[in-house]
C-alpha positions in Angstrom: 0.0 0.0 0.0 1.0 3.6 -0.8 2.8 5.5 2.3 1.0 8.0 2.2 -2.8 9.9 3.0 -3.5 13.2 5.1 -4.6 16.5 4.0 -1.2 17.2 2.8 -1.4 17.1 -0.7 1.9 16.4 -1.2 1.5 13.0 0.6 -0.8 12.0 -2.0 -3.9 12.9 0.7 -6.8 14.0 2.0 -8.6 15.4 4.7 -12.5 14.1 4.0 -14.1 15.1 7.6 -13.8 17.0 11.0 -15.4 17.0 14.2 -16.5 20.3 15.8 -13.3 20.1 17.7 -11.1 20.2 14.4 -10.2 16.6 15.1 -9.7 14.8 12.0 -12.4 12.3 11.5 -12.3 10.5 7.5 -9.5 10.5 5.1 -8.9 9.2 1.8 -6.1 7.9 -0.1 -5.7 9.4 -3.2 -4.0 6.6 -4.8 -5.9 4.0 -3.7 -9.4 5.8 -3.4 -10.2 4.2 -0.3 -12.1 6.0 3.0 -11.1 5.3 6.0 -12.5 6.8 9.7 -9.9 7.4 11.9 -9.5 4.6 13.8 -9.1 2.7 10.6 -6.3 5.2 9.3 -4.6 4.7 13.0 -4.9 0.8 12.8 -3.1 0.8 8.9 -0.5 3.6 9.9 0.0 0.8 13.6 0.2 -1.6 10.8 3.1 -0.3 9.0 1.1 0.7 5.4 1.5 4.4 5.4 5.2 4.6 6.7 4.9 8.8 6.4 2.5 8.8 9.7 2.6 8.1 13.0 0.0 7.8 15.9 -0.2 10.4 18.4 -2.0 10.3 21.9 -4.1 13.3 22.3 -6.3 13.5 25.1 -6.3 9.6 25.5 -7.5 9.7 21.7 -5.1 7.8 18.9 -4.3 10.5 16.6 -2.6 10.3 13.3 -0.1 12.4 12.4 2.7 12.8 9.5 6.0 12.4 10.4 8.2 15.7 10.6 10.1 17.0 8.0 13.2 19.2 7.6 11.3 21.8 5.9 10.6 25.0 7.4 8.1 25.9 5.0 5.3 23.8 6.5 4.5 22.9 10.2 5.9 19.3 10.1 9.1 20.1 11.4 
């Protein structure tokens, strides 16, 4: 599978849903097509299929999250 998905178009990603929190619910991979909720994004990315993402714990929630970067052009760093 692709290593990649987000809303960072450069990863290939996209950001289909939020809550009223700004917590990112649905994403979809643009080169596969496929939806996922959340916990199905954090349970591939736990899986090792999108190798650009990891899985953050925010507020007892798992949260994914792309990996940082050396740029300093985006907030990845």
């Amino acid at each position: 599978m692709q290593p990649l998905l987000n809303y960072l178009s450069q990863f290939g990603g996209a950001l289909q849903r939020e809550s009223d929190t700004g917590r990112n619910q649905q994403f979809r991979d643009n080169y596969t097509g496929q939806q996922m909720s959340r916990p199905e994004f954090v349970r591939q990315i736990r899986q090792g299929n999108y190798e650009n993402y990891h899985v953050r714990d925010v507020n007892g929630v798992p949260t994914p999250a792309s990996n940082p970067d050396k740029s300093e052009n985006n907030n990845l760093g």
